[in-house]
GUMAR-892900 format. One record per atom (N, C-alpha, C): residue number from 1; chain; atom name; x, y, z. Coordinates in steps of 0.001 Angstrom, whole numbers. Each point is the difference from the previous one (the first is absolute). Layout:
<node seq="NUM" mol="A" atom="CA" xx="X" yy="Y" zz="Z"/>
...
END
This chain:
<node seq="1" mol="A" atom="N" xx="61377" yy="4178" zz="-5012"/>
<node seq="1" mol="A" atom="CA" xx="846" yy="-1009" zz="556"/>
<node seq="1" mol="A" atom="C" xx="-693" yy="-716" zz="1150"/>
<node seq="2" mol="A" atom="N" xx="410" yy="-951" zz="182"/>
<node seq="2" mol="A" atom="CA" xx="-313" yy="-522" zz="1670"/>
<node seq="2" mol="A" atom="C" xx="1165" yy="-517" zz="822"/>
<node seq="3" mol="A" atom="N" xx="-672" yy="313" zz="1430"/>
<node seq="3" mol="A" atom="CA" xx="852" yy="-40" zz="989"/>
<node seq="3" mol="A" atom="C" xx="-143" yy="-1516" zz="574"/>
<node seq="4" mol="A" atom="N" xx="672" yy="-202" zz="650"/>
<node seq="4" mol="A" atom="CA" xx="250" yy="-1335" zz="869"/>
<node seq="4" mol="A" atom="C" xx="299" yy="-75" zz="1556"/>
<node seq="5" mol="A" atom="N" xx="-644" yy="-86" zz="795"/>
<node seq="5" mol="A" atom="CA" xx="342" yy="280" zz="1811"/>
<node seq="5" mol="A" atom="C" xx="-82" yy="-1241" zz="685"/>
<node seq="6" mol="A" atom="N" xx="643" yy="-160" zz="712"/>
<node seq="6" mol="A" atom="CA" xx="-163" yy="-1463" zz="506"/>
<node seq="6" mol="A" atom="C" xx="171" yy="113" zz="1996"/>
<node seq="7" mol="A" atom="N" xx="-1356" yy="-41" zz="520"/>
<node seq="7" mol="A" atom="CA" xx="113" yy="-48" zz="1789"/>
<node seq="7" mol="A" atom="C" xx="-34" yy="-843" zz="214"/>
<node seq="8" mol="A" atom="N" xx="706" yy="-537" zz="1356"/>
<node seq="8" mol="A" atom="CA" xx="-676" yy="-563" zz="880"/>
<node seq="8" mol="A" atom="C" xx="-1162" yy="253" zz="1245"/>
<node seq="9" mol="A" atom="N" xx="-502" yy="-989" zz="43"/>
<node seq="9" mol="A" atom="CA" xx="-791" yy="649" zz="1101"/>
<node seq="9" mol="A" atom="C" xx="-703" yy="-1385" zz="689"/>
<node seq="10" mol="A" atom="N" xx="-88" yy="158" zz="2061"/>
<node seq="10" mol="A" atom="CA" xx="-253" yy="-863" zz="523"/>
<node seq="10" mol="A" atom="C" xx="-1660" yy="-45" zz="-189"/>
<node seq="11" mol="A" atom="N" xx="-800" yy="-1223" zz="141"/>
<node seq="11" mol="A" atom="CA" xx="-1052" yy="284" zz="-539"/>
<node seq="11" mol="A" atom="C" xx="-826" yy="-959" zz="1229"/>
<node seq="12" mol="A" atom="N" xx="-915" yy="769" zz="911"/>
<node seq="12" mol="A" atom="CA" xx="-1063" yy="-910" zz="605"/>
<node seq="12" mol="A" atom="C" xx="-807" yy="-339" zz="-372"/>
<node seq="13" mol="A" atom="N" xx="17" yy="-1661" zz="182"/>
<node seq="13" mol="A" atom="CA" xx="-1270" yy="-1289" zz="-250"/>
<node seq="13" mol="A" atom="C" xx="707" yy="-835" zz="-1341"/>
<node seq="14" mol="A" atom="N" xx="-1007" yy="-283" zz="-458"/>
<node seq="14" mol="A" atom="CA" xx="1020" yy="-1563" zz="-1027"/>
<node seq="14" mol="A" atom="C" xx="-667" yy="787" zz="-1435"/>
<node seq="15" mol="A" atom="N" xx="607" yy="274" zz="-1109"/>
<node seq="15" mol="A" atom="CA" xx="-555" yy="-98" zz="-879"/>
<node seq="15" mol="A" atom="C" xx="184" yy="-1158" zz="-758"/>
<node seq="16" mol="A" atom="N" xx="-1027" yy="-180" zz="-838"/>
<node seq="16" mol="A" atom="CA" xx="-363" yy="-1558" zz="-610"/>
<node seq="16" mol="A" atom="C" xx="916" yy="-559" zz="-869"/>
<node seq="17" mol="A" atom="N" xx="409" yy="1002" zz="-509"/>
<node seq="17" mol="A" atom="CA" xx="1338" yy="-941" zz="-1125"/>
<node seq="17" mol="A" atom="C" xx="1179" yy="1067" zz="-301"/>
<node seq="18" mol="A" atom="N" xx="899" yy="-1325" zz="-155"/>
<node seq="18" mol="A" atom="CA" xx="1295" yy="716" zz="-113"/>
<node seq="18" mol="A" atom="C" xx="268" yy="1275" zz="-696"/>
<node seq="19" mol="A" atom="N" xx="-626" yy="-517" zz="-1030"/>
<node seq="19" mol="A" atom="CA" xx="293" yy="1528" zz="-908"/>
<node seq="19" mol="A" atom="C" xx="-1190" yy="355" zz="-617"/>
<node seq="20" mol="A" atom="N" xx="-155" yy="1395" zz="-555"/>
<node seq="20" mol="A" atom="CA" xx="-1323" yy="-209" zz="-13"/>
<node seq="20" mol="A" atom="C" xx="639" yy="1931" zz="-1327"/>
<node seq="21" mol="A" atom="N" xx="-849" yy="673" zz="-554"/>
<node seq="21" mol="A" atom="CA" xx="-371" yy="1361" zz="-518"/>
<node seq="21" mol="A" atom="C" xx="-1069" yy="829" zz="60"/>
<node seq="22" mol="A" atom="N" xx="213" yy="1201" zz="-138"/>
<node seq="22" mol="A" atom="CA" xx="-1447" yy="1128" zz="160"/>
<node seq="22" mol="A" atom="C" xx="483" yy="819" zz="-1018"/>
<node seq="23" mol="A" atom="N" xx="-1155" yy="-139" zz="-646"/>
<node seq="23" mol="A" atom="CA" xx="-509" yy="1677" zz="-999"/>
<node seq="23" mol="A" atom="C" xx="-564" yy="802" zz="356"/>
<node seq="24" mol="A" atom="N" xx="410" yy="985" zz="-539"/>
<node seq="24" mol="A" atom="CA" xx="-893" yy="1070" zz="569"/>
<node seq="24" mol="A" atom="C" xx="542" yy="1192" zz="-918"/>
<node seq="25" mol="A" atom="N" xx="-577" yy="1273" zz="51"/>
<node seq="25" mol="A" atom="CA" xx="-28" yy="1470" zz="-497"/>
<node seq="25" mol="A" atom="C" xx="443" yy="776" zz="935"/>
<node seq="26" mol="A" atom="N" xx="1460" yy="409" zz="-44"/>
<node seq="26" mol="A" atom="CA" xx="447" yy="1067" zz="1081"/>
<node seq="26" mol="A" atom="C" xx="180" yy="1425" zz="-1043"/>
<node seq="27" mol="A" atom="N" xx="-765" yy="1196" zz="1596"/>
<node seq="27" mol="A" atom="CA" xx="131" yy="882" zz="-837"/>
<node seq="27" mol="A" atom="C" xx="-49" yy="986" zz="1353"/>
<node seq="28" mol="A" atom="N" xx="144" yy="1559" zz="-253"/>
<node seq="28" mol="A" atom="CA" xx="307" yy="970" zz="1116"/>
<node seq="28" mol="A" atom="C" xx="-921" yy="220" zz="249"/>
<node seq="29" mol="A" atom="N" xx="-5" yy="-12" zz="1796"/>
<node seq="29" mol="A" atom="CA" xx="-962" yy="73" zz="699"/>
<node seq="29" mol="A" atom="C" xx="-114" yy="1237" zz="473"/>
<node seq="30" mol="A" atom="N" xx="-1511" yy="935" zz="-294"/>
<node seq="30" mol="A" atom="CA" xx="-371" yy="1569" zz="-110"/>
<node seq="30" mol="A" atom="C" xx="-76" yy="353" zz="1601"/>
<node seq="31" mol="A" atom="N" xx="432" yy="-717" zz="882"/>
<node seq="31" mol="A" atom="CA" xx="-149" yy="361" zz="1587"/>
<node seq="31" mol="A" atom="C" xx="1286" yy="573" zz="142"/>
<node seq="32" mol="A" atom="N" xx="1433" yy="-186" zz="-807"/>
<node seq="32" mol="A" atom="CA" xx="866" yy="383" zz="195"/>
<node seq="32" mol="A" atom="C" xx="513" yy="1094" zz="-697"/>
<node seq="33" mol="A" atom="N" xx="167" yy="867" zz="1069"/>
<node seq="33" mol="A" atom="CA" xx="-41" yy="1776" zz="-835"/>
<node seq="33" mol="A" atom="C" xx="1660" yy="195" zz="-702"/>
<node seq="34" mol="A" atom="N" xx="1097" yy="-842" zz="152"/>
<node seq="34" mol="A" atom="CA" xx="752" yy="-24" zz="-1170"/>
<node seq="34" mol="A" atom="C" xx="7" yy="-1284" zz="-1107"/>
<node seq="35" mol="A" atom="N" xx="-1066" yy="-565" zz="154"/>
<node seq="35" mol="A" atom="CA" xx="393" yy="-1104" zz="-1441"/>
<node seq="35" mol="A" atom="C" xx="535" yy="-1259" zz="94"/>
<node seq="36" mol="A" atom="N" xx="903" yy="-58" zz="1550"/>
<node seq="36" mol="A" atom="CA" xx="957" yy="-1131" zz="-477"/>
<node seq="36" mol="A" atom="C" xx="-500" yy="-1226" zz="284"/>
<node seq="37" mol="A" atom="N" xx="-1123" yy="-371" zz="1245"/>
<node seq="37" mol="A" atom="CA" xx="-830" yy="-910" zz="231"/>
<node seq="37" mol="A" atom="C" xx="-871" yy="-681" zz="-1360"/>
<node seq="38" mol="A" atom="N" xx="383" yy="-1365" zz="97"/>
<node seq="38" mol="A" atom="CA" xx="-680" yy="-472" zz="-1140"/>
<node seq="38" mol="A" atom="C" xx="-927" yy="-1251" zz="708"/>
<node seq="39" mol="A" atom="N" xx="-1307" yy="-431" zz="-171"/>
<node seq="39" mol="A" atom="CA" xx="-883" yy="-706" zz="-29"/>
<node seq="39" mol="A" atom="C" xx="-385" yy="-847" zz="-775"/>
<node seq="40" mol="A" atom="N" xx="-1076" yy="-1301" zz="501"/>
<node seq="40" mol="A" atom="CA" xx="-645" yy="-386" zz="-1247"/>
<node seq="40" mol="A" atom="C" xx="-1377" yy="522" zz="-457"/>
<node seq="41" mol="A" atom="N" xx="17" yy="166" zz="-1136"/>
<node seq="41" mol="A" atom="CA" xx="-837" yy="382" zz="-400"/>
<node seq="41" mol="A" atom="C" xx="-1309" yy="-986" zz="-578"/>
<node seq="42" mol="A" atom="N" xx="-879" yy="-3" zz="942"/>
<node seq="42" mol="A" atom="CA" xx="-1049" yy="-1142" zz="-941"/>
<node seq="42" mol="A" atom="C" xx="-996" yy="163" zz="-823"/>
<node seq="43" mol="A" atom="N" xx="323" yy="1376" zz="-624"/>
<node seq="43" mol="A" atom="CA" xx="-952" yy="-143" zz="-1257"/>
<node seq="43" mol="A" atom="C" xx="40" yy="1379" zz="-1076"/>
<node seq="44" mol="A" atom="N" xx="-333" yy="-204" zz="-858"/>
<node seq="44" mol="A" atom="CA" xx="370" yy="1336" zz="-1314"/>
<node seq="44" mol="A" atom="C" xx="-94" yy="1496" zz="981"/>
<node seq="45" mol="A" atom="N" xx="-1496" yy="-95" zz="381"/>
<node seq="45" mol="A" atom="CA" xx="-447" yy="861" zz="158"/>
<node seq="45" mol="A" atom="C" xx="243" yy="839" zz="1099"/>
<node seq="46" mol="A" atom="N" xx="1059" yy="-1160" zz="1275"/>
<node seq="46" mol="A" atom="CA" xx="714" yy="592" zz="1330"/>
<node seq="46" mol="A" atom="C" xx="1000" yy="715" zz="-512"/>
<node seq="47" mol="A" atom="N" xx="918" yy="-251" zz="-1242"/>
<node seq="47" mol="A" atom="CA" xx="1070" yy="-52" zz="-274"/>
<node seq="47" mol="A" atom="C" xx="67" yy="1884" zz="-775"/>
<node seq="48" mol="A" atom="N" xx="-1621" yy="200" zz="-963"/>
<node seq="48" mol="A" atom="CA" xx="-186" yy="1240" zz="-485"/>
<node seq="48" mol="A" atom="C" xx="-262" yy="980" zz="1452"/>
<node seq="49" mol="A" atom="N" xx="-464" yy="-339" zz="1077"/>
<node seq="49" mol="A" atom="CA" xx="5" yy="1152" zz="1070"/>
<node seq="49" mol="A" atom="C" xx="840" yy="-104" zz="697"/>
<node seq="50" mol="A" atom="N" xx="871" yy="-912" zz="-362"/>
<node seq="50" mol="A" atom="CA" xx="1620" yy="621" zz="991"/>
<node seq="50" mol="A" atom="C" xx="721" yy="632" zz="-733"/>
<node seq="51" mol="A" atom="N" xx="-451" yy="-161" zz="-1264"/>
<node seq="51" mol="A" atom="CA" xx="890" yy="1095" zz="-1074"/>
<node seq="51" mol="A" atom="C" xx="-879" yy="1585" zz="219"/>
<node seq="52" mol="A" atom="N" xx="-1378" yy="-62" zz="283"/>
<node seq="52" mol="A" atom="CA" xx="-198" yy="1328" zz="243"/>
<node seq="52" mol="A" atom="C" xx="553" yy="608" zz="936"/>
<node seq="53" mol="A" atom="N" xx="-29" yy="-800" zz="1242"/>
<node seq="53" mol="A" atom="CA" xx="427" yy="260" zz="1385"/>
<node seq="53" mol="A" atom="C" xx="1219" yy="388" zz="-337"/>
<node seq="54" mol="A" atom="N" xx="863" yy="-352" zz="-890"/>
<node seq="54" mol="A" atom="CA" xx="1594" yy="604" zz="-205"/>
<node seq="54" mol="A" atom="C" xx="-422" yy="1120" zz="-479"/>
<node seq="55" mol="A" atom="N" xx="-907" yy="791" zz="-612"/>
<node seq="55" mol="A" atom="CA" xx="448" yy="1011" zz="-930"/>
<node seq="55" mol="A" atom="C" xx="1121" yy="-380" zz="-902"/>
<node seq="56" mol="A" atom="N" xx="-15" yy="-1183" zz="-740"/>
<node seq="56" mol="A" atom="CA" xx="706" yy="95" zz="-1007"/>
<node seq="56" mol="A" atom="C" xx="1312" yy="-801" zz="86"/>
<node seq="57" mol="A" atom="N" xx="310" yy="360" zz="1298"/>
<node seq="57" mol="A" atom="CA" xx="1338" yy="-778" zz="32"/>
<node seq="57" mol="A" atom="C" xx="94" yy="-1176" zz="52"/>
<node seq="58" mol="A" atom="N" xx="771" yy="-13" zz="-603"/>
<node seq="58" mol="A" atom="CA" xx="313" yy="-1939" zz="-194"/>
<node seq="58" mol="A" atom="C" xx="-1435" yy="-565" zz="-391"/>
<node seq="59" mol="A" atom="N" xx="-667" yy="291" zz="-881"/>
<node seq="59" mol="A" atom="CA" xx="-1356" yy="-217" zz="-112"/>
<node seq="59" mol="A" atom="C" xx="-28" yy="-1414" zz="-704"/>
<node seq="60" mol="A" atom="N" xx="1159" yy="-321" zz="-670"/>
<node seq="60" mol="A" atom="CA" xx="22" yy="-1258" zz="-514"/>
<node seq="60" mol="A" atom="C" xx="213" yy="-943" zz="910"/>
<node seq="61" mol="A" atom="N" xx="691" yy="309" zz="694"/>
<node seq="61" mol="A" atom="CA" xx="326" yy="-959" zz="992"/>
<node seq="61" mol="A" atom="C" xx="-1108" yy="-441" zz="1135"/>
<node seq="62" mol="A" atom="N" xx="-523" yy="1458" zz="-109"/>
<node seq="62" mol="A" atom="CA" xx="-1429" yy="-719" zz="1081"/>
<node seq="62" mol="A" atom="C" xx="-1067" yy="-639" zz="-286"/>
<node seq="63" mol="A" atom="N" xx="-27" yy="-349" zz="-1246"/>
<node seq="63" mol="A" atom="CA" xx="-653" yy="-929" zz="-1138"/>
<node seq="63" mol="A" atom="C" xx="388" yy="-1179" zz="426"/>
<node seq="64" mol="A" atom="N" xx="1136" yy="-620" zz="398"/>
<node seq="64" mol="A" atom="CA" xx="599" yy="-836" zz="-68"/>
<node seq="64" mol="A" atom="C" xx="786" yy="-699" zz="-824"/>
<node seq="65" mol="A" atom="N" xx="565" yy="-1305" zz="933"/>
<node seq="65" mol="A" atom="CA" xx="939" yy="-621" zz="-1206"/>
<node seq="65" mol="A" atom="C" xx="-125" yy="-1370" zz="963"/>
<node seq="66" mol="A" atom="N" xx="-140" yy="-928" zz="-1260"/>
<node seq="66" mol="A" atom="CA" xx="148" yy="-1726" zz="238"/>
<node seq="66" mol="A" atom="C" xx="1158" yy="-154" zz="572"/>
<node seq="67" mol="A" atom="N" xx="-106" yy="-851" zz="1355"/>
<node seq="67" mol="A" atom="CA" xx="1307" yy="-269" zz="555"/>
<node seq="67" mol="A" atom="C" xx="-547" yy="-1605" zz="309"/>
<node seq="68" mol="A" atom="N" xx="1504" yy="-912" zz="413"/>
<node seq="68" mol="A" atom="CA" xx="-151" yy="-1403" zz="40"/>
<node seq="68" mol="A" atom="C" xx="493" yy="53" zz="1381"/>
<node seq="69" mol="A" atom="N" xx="-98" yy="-391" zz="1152"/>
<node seq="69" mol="A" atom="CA" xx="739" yy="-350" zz="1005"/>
<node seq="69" mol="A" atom="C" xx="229" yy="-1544" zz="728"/>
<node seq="70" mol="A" atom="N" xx="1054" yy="-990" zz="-567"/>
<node seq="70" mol="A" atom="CA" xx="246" yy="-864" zz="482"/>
<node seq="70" mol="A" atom="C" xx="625" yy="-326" zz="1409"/>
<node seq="71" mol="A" atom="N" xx="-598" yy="-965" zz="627"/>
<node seq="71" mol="A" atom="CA" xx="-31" yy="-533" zz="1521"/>
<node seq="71" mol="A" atom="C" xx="606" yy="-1534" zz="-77"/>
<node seq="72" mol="A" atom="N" xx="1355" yy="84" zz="881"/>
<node seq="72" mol="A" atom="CA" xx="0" yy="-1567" zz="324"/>
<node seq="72" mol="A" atom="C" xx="516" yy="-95" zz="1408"/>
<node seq="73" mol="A" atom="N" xx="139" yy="-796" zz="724"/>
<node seq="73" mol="A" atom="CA" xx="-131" yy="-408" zz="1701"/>
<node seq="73" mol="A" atom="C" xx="1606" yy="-574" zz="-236"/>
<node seq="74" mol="A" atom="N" xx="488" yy="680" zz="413"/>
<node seq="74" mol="A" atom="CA" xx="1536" yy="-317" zz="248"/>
<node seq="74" mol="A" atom="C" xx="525" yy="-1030" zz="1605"/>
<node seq="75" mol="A" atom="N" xx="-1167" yy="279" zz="725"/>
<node seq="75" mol="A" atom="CA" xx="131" yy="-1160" zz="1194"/>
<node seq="75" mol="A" atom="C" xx="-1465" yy="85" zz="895"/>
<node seq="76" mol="A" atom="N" xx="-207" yy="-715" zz="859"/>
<node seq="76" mol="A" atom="CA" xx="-1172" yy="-573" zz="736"/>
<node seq="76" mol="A" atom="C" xx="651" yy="-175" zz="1198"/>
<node seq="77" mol="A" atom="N" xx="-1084" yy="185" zz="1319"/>
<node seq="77" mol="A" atom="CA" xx="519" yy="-331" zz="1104"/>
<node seq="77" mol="A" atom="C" xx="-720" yy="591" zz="648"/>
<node seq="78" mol="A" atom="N" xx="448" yy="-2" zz="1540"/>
<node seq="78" mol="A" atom="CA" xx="-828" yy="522" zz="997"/>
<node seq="78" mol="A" atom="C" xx="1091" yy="1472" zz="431"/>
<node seq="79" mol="A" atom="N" xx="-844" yy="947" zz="402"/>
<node seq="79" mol="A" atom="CA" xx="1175" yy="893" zz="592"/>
<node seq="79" mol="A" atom="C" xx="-1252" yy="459" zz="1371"/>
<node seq="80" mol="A" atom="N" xx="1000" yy="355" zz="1228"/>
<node seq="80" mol="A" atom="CA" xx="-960" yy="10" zz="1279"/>
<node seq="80" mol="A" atom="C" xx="839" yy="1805" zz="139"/>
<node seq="81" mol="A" atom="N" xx="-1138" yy="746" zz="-32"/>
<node seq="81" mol="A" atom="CA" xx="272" yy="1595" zz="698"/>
<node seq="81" mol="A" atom="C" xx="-237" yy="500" zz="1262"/>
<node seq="82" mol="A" atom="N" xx="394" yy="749" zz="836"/>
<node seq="82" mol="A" atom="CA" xx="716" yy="356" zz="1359"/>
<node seq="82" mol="A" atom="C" xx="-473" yy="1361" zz="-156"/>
<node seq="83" mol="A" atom="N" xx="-216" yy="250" zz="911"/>
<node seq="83" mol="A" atom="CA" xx="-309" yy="1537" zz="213"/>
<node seq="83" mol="A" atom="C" xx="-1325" yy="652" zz="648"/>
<node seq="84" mol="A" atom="N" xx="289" yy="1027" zz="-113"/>
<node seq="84" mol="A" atom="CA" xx="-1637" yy="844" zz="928"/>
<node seq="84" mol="A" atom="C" xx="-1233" yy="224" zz="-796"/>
<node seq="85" mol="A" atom="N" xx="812" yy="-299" zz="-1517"/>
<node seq="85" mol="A" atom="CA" xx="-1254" yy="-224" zz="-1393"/>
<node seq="85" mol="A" atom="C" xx="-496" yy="-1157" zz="-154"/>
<node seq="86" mol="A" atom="N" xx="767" yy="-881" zz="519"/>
<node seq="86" mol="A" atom="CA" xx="-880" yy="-1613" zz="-566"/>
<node seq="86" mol="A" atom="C" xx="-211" yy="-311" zz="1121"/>
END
């Protein structure tokens, strides 16, 4: 099956166009000692040693899987931050 998630998120600097997509290969990332962390994966062969790194588990999954993630700019503007961080 596939899933569908939809964030928002504030984003610093301008990106170039309104809407825009990314491909990519997500798959479980072997740094995480239960599994649930997932990454991209950029290539066959990252994807077979995070399946070793599982011992097995979820070994398909750390192979990866084609995901699409669409981007569009819901507003533009200036925003000014306050604080002992900025």
């Amino acid at each position: 099956g596939s899933a569908k998630k939809q964030y928002l998120a504030l984003v610093f600097g301008h990106p170039e166009h309104d809407e825009w997509s990314c491909t990519a290969v997500l798959g479980r990332d072997p740094h995480d000692p239960k599994g649930f962390k997932e990454r991209v994966v950029t290539s066959v062969e990252e994807g077979l040693v995070a399946s070793e790194m599982l011992e097995g588990k979820a070994s398909n999954k750390a192979k990866g899987k084609a995901c699409e993630t669409k981007f569009s700019v819901v507003a533009r503007g200036m925003l000014t931050l306050k604080g002992k961080f900025f």
